[in-house]
CHARMM internal coordinates of N, CA and C (Angstrom, degrees):
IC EDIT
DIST 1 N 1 CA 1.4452
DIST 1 CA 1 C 1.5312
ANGL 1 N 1 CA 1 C 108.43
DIST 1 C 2 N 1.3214
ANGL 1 CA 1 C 2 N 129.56
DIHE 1 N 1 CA 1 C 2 N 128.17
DIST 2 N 2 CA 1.3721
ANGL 1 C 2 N 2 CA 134.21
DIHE 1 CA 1 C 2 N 2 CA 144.12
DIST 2 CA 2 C 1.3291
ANGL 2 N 2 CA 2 C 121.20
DIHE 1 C 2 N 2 CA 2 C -76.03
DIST 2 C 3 N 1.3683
ANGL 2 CA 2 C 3 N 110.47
DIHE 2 N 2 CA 2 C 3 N 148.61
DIST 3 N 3 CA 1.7169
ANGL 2 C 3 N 3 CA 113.56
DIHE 2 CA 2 C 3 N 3 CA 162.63
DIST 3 CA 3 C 1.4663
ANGL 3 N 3 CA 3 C 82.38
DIHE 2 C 3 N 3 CA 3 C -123.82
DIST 3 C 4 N 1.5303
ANGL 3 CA 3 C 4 N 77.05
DIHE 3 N 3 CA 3 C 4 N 176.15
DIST 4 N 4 CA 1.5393
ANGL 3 C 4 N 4 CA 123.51
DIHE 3 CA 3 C 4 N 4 CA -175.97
DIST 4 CA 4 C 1.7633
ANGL 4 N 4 CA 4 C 108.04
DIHE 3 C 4 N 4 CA 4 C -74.55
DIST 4 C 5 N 1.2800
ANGL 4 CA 4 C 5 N 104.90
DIHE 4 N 4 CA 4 C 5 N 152.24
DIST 5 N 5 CA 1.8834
ANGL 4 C 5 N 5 CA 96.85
DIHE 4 CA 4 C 5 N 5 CA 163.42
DIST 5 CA 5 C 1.5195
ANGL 5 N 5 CA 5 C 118.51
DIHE 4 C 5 N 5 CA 5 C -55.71
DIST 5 C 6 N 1.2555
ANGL 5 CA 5 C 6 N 120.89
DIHE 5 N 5 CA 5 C 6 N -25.71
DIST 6 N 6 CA 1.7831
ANGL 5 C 6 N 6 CA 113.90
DIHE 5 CA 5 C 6 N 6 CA 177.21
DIST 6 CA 6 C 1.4132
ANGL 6 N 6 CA 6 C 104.78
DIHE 5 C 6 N 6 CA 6 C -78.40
DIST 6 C 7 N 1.5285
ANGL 6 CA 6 C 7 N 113.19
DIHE 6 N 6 CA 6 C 7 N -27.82
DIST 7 N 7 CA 1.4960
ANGL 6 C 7 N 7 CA 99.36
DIHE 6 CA 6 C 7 N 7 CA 178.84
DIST 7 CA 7 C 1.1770
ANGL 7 N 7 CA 7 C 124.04
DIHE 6 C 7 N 7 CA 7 C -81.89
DIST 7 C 8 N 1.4594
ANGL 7 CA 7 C 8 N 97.62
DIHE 7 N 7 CA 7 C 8 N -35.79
DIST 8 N 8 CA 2.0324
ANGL 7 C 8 N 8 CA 90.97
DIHE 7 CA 7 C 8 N 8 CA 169.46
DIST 8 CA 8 C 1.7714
ANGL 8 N 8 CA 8 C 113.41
DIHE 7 C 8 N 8 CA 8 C -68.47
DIST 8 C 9 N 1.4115
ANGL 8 CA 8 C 9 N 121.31
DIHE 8 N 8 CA 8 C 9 N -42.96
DIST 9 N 9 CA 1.6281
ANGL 8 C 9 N 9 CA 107.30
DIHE 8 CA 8 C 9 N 9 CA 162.61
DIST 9 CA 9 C 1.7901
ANGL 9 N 9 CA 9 C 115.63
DIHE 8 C 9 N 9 CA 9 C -37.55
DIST 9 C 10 N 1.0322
ANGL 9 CA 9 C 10 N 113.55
DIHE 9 N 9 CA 9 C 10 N -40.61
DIST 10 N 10 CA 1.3528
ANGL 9 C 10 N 10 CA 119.09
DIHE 9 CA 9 C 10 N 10 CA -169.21
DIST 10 CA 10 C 1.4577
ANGL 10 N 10 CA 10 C 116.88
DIHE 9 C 10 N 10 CA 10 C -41.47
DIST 10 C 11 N 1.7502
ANGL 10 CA 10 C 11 N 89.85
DIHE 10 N 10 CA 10 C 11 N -57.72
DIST 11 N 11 CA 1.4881
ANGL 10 C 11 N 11 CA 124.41
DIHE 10 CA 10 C 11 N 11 CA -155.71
DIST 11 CA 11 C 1.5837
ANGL 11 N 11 CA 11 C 92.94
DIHE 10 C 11 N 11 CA 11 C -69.64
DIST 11 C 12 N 1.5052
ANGL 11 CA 11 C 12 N 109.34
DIHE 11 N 11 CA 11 C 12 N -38.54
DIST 12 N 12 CA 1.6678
ANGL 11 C 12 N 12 CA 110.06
DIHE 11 CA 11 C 12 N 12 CA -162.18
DIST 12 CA 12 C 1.4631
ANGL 12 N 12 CA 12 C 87.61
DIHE 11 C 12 N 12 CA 12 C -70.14
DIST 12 C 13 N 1.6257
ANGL 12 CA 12 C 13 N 117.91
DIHE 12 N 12 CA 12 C 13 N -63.66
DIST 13 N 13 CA 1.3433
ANGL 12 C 13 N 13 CA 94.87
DIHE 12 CA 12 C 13 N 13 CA -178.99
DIST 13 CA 13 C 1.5889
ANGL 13 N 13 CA 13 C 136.38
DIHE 12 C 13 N 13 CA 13 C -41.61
DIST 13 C 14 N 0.9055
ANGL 13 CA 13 C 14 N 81.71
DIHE 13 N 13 CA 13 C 14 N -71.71
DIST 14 N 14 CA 1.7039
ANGL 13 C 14 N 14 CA 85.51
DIHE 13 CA 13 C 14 N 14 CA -177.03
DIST 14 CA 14 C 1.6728
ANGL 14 N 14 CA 14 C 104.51
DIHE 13 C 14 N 14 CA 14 C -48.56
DIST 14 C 15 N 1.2420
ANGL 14 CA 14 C 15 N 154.64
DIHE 14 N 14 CA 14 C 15 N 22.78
DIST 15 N 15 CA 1.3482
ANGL 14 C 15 N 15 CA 160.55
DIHE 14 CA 14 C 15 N 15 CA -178.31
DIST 15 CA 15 C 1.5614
ANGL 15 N 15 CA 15 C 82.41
DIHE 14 C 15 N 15 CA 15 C -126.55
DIST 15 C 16 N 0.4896
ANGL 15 CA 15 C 16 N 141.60
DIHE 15 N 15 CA 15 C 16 N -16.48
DIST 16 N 16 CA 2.2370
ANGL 15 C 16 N 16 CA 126.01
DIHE 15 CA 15 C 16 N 16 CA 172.84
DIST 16 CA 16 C 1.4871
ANGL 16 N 16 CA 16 C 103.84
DIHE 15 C 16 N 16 CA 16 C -121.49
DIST 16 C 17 N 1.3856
ANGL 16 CA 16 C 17 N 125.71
DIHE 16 N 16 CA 16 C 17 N -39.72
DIST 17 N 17 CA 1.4893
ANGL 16 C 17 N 17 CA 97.08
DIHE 16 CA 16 C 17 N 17 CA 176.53
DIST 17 CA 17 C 1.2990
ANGL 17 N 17 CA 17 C 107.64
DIHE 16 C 17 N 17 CA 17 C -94.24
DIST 17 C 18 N 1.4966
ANGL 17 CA 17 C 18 N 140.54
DIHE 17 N 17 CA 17 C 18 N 33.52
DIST 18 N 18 CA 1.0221
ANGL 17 C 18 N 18 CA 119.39
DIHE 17 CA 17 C 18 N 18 CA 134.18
DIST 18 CA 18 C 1.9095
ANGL 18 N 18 CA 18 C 125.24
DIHE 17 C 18 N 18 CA 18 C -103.62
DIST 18 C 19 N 1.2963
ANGL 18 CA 18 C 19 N 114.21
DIHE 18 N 18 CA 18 C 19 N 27.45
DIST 19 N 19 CA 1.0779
ANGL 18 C 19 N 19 CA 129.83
DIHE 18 CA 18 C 19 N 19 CA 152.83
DIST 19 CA 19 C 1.2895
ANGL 19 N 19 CA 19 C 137.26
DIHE 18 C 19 N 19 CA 19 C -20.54
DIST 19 C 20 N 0.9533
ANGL 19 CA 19 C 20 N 146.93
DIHE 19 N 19 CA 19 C 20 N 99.72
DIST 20 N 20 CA 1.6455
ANGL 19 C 20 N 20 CA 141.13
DIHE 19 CA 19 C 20 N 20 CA 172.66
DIST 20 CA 20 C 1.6159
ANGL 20 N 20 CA 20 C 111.37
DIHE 19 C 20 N 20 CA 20 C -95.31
DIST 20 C 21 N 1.3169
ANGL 20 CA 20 C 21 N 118.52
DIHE 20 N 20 CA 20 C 21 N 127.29
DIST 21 N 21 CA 1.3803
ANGL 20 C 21 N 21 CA 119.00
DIHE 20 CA 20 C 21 N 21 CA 170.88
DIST 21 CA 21 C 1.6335
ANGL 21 N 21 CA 21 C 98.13
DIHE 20 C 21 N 21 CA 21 C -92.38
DIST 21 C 22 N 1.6106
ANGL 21 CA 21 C 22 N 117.62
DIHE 21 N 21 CA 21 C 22 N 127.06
DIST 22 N 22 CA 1.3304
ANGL 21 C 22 N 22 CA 133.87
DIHE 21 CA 21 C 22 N 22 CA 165.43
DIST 22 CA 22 C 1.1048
ANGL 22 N 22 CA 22 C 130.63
DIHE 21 C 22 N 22 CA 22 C -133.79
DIST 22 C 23 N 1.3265
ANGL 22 CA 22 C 23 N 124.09
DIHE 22 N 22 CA 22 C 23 N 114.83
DIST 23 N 23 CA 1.7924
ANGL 22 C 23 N 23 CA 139.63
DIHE 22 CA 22 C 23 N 23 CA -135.95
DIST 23 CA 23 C 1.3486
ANGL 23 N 23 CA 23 C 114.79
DIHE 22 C 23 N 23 CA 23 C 16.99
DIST 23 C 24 N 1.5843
ANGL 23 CA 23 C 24 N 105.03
DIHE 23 N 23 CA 23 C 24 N 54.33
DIST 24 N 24 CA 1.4714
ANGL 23 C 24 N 24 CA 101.72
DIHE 23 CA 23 C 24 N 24 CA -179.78
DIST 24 CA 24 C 1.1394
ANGL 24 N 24 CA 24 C 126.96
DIHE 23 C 24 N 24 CA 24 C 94.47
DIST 24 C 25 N 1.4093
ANGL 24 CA 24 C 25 N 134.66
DIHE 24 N 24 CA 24 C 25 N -15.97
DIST 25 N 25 CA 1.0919
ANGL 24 C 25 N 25 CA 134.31
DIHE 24 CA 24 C 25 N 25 CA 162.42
DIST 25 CA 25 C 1.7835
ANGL 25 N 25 CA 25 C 123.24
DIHE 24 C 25 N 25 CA 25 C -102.84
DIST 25 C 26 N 1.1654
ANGL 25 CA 25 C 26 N 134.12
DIHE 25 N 25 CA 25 C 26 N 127.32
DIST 26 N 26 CA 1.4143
ANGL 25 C 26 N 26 CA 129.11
DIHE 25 CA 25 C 26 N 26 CA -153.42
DIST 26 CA 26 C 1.9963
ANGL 26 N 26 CA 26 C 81.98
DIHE 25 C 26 N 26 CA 26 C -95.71
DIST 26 C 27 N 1.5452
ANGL 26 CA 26 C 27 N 93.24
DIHE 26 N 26 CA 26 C 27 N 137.93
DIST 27 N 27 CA 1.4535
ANGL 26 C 27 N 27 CA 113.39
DIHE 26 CA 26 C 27 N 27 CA 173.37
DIST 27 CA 27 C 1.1447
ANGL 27 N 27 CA 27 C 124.22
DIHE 26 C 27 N 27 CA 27 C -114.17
DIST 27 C 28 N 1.2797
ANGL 27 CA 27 C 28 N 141.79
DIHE 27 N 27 CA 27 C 28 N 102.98
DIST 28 N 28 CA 1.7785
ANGL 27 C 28 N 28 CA 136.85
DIHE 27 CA 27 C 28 N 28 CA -171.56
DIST 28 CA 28 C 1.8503
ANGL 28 N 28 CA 28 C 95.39
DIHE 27 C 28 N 28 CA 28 C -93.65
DIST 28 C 29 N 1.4210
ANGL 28 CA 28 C 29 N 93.74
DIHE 28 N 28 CA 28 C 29 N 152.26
DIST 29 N 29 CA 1.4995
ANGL 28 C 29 N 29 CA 108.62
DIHE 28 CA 28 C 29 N 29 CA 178.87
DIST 29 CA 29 C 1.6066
ANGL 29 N 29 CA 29 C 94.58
DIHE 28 C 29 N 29 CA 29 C -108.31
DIST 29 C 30 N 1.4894
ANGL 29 CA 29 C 30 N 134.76
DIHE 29 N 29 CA 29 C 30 N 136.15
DIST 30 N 30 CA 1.3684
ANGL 29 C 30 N 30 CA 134.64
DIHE 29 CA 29 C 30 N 30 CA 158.49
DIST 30 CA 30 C 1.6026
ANGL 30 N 30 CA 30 C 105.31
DIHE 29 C 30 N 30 CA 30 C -80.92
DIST 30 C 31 N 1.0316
ANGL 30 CA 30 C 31 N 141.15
DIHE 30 N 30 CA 30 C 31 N -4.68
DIST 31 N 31 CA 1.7385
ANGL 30 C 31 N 31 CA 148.83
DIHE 30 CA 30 C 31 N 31 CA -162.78
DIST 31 CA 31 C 1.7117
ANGL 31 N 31 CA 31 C 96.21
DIHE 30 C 31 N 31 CA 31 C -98.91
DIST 31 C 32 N 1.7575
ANGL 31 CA 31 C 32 N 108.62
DIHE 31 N 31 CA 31 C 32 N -51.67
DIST 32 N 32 CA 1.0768
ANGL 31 C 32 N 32 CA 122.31
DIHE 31 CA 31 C 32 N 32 CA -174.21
DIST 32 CA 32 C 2.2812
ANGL 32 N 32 CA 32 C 114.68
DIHE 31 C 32 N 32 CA 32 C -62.16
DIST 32 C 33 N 1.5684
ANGL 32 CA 32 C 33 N 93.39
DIHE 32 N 32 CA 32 C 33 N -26.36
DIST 33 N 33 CA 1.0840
ANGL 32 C 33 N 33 CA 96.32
DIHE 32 CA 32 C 33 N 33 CA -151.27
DIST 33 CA 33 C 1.4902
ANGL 33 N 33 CA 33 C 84.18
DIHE 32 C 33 N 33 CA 33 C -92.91
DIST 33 C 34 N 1.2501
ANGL 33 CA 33 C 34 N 124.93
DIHE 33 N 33 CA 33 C 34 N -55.76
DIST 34 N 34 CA 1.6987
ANGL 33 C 34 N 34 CA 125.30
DIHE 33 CA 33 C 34 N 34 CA 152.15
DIST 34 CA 34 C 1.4326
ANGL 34 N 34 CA 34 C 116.47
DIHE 33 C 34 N 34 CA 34 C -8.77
DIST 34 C 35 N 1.4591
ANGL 34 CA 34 C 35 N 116.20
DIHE 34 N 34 CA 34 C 35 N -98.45
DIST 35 N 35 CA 1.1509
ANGL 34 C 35 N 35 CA 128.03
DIHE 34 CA 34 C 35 N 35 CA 172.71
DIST 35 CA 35 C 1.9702
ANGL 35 N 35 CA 35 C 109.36
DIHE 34 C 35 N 35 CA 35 C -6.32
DIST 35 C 36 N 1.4789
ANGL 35 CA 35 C 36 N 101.85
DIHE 35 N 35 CA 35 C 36 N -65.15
DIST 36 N 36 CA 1.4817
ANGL 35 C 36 N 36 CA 118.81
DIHE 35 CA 35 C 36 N 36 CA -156.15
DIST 36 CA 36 C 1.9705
ANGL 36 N 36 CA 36 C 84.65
DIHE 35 C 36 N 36 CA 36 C -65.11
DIST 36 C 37 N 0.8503
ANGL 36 CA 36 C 37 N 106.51
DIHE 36 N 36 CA 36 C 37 N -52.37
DIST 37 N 37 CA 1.6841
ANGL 36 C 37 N 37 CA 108.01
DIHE 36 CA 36 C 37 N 37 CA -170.21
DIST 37 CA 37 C 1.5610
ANGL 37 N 37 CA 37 C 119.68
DIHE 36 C 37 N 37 CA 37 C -50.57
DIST 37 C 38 N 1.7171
ANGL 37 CA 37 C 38 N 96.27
DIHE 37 N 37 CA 37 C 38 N -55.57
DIST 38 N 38 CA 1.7320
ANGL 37 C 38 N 38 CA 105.07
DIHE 37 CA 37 C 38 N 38 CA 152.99
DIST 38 CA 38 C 1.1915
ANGL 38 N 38 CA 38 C 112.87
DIHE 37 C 38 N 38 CA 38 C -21.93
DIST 38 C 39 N 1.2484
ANGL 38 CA 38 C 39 N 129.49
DIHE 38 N 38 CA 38 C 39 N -71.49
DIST 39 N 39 CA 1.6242
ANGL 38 C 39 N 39 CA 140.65
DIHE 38 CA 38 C 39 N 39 CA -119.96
DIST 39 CA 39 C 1.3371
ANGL 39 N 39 CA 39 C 81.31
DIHE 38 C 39 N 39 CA 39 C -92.39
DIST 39 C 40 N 1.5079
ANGL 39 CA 39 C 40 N 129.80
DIHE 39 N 39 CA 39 C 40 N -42.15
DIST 40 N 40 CA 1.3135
ANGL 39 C 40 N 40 CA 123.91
DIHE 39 CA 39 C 40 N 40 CA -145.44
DIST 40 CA 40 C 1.8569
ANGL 40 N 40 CA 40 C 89.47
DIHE 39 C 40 N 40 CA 40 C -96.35
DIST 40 C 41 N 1.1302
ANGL 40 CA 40 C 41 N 123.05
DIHE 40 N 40 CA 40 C 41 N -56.64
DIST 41 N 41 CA 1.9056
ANGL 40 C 41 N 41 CA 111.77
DIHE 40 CA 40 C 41 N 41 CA -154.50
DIST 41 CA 41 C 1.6996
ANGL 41 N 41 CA 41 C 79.05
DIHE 40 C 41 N 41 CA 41 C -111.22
DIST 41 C 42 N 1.5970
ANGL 41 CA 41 C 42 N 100.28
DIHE 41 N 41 CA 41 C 42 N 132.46
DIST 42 N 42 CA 1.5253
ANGL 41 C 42 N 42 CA 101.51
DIHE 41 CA 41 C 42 N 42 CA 145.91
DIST 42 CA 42 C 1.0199
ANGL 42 N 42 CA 42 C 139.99
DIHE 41 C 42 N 42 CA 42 C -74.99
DIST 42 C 43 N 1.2530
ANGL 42 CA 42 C 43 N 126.72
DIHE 42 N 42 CA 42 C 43 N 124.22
DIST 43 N 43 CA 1.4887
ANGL 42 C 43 N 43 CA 128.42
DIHE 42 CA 42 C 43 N 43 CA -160.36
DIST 43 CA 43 C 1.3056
ANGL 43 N 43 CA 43 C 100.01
DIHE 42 C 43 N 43 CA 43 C -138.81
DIST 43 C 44 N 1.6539
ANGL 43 CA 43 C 44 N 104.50
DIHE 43 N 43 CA 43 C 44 N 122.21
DIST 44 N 44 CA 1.9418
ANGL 43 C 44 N 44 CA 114.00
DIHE 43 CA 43 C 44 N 44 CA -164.24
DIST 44 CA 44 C 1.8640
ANGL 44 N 44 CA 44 C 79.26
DIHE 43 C 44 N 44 CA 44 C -109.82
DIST 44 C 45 N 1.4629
ANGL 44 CA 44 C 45 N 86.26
DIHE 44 N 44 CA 44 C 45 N 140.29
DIST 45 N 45 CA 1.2620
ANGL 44 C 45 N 45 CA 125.94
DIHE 44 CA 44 C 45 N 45 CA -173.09
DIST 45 CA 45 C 1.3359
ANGL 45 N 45 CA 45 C 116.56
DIHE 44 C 45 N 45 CA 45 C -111.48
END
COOR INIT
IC SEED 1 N 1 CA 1 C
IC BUILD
């Protein structure tokens, strides 16, 4: 699958602001950043 340039900006975003800093080290979820992308562009599979 390709996306578009807004969709890969998307993805980068949403991969840092869903970030958690934990004892100091910042943790990104790829499930989390998925999920958020789903919800937002339909994408038939």
């Amino acid at each position: 699958m390709v996306f578009t340039q807004e969709q890969n900006i998307f993805i980068v975003e949403s991969y840092f602001r869903n970030g958690h800093l934990v004892d100091g080290v910042w943790q990104y979820s790829v499930q989390t950043c998925s999920a958020e992308f789903l919800q937002q562009h339909s994408i038939d599979t």
